[in-house]
C-alpha positions as a Markdown table, in Angstrom:
| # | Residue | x | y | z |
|---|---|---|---|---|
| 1 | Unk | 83.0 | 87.0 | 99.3 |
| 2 | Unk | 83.6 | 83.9 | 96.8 |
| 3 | Unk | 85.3 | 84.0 | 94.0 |
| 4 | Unk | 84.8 | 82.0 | 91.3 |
| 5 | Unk | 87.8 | 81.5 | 88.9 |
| 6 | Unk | 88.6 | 79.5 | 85.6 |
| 7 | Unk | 91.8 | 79.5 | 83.6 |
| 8 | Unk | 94.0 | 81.1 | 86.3 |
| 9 | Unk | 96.8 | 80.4 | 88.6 |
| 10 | Unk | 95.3 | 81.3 | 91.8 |
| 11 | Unk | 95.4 | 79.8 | 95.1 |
| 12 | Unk | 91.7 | 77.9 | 96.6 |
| 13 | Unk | 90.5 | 78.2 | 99.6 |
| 14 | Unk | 90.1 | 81.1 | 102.3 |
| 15 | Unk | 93.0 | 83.9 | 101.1 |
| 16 | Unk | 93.4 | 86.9 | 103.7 |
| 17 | Unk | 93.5 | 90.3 | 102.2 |
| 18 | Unk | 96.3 | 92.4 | 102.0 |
| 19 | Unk | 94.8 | 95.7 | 103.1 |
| 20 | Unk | 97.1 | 98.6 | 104.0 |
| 21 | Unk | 94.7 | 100.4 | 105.7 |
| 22 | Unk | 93.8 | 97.4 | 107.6 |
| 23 | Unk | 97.8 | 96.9 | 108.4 |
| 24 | Unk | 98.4 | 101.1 | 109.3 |
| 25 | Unk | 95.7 | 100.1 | 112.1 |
| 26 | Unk | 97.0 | 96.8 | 113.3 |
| 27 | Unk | 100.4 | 98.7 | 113.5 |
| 28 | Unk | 99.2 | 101.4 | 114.9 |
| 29 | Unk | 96.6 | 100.6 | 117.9 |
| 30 | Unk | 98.2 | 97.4 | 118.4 |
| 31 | Unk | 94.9 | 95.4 | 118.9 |
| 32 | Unk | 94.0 | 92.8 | 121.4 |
| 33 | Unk | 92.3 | 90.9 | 118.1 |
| 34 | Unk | 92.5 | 91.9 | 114.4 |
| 35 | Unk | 90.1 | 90.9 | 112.1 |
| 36 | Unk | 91.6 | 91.1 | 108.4 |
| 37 | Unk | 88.7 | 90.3 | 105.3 |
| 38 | Unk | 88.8 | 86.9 | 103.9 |
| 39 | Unk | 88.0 | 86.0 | 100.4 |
| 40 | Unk | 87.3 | 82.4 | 99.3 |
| 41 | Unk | 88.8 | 81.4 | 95.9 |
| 42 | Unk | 86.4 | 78.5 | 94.3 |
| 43 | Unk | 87.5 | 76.6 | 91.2 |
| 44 | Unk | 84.5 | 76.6 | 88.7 |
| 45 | Unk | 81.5 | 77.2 | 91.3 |
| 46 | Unk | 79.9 | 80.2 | 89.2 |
| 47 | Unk | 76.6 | 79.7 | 90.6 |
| 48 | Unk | 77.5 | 80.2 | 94.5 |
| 49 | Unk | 80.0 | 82.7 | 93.5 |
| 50 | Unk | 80.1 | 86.6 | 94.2 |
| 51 | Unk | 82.7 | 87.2 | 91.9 |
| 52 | Unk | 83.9 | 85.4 | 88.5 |
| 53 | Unk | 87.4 | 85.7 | 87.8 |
| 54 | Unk | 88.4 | 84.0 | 84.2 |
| 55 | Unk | 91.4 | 84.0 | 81.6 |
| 56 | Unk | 90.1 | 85.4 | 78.3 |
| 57 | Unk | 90.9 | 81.8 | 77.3 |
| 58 | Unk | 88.5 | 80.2 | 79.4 |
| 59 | Unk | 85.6 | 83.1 | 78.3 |
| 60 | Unk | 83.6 | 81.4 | 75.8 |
| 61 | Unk | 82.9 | 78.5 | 78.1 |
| 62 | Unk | 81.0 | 80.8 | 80.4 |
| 63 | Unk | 79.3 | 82.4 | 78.3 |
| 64 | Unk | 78.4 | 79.2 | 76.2 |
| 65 | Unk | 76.4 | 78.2 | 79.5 |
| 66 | Unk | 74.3 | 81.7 | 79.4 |
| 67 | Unk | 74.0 | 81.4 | 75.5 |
| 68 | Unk | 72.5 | 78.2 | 75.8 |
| 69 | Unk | 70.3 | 79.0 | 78.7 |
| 70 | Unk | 69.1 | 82.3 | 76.5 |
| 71 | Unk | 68.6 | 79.9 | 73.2 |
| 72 | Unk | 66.3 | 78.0 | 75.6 |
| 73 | Unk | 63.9 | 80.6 | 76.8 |
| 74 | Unk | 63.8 | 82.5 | 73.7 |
| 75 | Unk | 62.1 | 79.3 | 71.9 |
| 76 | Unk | 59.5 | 79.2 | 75.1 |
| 77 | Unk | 58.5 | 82.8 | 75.5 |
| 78 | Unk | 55.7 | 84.7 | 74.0 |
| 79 | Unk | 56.3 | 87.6 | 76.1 |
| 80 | Unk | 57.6 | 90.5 | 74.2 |
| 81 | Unk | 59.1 | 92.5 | 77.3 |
| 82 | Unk | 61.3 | 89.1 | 78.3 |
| 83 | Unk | 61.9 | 88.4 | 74.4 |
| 84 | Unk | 63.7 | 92.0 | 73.8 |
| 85 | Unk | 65.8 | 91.6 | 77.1 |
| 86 | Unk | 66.9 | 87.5 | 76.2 |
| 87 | Unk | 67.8 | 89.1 | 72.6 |
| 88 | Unk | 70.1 | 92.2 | 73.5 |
| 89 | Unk | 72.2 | 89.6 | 76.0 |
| 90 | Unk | 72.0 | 87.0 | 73.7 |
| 91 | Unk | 74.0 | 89.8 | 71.4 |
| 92 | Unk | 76.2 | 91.0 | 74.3 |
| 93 | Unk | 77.7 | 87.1 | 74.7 |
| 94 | Unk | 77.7 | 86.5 | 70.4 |
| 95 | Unk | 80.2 | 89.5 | 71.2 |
| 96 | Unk | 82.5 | 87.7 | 73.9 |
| 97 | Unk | 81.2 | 89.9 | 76.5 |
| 98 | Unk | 79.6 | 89.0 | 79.6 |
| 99 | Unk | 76.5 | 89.8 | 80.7 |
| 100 | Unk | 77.7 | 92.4 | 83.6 |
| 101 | Unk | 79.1 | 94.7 | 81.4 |
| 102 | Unk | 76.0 | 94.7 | 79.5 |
| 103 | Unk | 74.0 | 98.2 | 80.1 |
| 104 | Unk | 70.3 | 97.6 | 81.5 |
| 105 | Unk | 67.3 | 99.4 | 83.3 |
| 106 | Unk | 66.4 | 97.9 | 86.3 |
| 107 | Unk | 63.4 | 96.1 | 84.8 |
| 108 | Unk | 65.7 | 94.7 | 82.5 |
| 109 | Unk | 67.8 | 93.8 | 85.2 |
| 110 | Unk | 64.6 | 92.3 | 87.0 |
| 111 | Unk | 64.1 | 89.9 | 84.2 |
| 112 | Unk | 67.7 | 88.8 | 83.8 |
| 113 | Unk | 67.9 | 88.2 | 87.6 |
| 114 | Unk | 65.3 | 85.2 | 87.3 |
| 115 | Unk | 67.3 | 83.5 | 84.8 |
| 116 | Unk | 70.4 | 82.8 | 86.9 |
| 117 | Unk | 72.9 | 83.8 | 84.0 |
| 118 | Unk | 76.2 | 83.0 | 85.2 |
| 119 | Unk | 78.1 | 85.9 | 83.3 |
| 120 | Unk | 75.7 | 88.2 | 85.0 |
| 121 | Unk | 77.6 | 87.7 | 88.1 |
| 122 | Unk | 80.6 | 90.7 | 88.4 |
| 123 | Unk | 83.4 | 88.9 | 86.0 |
| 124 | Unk | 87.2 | 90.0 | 85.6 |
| 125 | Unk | 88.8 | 88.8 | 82.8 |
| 126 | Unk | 92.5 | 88.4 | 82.6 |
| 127 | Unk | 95.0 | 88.2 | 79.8 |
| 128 | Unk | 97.7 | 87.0 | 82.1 |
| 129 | Unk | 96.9 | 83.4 | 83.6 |
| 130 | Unk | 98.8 | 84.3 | 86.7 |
| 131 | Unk | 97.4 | 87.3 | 88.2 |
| 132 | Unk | 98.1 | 88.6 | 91.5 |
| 133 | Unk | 95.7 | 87.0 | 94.5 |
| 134 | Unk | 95.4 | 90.4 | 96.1 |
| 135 | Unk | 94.6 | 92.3 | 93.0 |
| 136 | Unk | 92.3 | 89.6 | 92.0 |
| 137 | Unk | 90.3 | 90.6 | 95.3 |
| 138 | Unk | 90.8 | 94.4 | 94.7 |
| 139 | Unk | 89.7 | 94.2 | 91.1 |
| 140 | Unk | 86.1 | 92.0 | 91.9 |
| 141 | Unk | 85.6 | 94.6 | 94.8 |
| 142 | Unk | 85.8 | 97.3 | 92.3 |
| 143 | Unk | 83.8 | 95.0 | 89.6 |
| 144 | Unk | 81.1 | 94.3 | 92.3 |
| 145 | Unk | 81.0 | 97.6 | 94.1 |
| 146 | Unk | 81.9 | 96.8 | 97.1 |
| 147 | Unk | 84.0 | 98.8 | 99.6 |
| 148 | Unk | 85.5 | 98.3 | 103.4 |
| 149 | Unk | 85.2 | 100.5 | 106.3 |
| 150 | Unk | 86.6 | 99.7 | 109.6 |
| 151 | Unk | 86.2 | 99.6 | 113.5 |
| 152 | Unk | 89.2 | 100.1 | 115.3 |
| 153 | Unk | 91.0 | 100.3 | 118.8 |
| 154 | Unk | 92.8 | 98.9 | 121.5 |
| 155 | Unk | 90.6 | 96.2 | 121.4 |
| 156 | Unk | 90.1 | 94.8 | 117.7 |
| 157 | Unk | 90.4 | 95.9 | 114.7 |
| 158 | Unk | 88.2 | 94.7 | 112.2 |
| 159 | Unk | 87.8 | 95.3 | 108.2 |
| 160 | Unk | 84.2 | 95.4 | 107.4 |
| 161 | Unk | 83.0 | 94.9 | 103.7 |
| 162 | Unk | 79.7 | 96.1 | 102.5 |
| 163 | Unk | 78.4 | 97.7 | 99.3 |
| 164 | Unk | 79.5 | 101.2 | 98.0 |
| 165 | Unk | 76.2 | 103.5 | 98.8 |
| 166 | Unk | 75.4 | 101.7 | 102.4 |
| 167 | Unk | 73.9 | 103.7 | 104.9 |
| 168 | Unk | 74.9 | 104.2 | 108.7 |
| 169 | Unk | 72.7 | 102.0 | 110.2 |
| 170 | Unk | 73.5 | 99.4 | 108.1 |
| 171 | Unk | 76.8 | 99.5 | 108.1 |
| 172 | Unk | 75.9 | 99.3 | 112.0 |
| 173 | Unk | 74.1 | 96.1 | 111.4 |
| 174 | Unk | 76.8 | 94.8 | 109.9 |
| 175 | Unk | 78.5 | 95.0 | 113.0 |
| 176 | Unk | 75.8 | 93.6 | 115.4 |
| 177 | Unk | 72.4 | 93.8 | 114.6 |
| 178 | Unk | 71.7 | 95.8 | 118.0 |
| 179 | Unk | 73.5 | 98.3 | 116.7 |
| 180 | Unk | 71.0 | 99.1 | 113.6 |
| 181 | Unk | 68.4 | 98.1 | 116.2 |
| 182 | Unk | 69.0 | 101.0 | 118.9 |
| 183 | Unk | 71.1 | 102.5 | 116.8 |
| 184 | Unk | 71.3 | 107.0 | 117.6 |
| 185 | Unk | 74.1 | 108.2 | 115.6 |
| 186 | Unk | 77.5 | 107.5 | 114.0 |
| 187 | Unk | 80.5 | 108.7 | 114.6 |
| 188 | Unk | 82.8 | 108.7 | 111.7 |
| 189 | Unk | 86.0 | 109.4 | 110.5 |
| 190 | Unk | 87.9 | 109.0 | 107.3 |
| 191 | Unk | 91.0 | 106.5 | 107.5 |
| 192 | Unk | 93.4 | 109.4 | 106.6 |
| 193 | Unk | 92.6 | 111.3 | 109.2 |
| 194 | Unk | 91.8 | 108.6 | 112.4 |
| 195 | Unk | 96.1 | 107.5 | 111.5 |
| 196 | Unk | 97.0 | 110.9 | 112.8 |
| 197 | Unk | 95.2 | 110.8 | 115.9 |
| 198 | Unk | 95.8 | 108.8 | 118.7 |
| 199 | Unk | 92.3 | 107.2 | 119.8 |
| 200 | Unk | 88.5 | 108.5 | 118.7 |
| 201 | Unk | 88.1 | 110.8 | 121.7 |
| 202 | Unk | 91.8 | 112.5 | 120.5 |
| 203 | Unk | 90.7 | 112.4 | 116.8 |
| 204 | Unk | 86.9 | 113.9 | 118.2 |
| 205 | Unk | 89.0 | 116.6 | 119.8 |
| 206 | Unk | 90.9 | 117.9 | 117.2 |
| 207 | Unk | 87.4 | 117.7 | 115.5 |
| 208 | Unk | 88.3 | 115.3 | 113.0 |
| 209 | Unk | 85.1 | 113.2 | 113.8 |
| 210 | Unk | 81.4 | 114.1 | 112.6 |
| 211 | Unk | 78.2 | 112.4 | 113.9 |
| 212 | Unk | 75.5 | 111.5 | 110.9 |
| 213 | Unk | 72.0 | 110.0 | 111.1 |
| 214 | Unk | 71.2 | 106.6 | 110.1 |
| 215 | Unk | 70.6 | 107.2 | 107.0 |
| 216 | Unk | 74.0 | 109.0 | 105.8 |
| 217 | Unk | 75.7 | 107.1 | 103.0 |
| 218 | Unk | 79.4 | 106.0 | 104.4 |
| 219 | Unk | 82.0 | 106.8 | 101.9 |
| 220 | Unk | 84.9 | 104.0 | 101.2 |
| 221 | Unk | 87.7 | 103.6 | 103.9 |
| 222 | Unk | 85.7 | 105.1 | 106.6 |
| 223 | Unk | 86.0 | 104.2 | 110.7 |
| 224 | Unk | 82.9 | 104.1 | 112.3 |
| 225 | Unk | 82.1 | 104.1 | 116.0 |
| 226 | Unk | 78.2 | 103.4 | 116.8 |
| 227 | Unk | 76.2 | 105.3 | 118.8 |
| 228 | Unk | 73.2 | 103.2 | 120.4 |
| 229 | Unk | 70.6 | 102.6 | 122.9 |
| 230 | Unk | 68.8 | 99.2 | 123.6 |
């Protein structure tokens, strides 16, 4: 994921996530490969970024941008629908808040979408101007709803990020996309639970393990292994 930051001390480029879950593995299976989760810090480049991470300093000159956009539109449109939506964000910003935090129905959402409004994307905001690297990540994950689950083994182990609610199969496409394609069933087991046991087929034997269909929603911090036929 990028994240976009203004007004903060934070180290740019790729930064590797701390993850202990992801470090109880490495420790434990002792992998051939590990596969950590990267974020990419970005000075300034809201409009590529995933995340927006800003001092409360630096606020206003977001959401200036969006103001300006909204001020625009308004003056154009003649549709009542768009001119209701434009006007409750346009209050949301006149209150120093940013668009994400702003309550909407999904057509609302629908007709925000096409404007591109920067503060729409997830943003943190930050009283201290040095905040943590690692919590930075943690705290845009929670912002944006996104979540990790994990493969793991002898082999690799490897932190996968999707979005909280993802089903099986895609969380299997997110590994290859022949999973999803021939994908049969799941196997699945929480990250708790895998640490106690020493491979799947030991955690599957102490019935720790349950097989779900393709379209069972993975909880957070969940190991997956993929059934499949292609």
């Amino acid at each position: 994921m990028k994240i976009a930051n203004t007004g903060l001390s934070l180290p740019q480029g790729k930064i590797k996530y701390h993850d202990e879950i992801f470090s109880g593995f490495v420790e434990k299976f002792q992998p051939k490969k590990v596969s950590p989760y990267y974020f990419k810090f970005l000075p300034d480049e809201y409009e590529s970024a995933d995340i927006i991470a800003m001092s409360d300093e630096s606020l206003l000159d977001l959401l200036i941008l969006d103001m300006e956009k909204i001020e625009g539109r308004l003056s154009r449109t003649e549709n009542p629908s768009e001119k209701a939506v434009l006007e409750k964000c346009l209050a949301q910003l006149e209150d120093q808040k940013p668009i994400c935090d702003l309550s909407l129905d999904n057509s609302e959402r629908d007709i925000i979408t096409a404007f591109g409004l920067l503060s729409f994307t997830p943003t943190i905001i930050y009283g201290d101007v040095s905040p943590d690297a690692n919590i930075v990540c943690r705290d845009g994950m929670d912002k944006a709803g996104m979540m990790f689950f994990y493969t793991v083994g002898k082999d690799e182990v490897h932190a996968w990020l999707v979005e909280k609610g993802t089903d099986a199969v895609t969380c299997a496409g997110k590994i290859h996309s022949d999973l999803a394609r021939g994908f049969i069933k799941a196997e699945i087991i929480s990250a708790e639970d895998m640490m106690t046991a020493h491979n799947m087929q030991d955690a599957r034997s102490k019935e720790l393990t349950k097989l779900v269909n393709r379209d069972y929603i993975i909880p957070k911090n969940t190991v997956l292994e993929i059934r499949f036929n292609v």
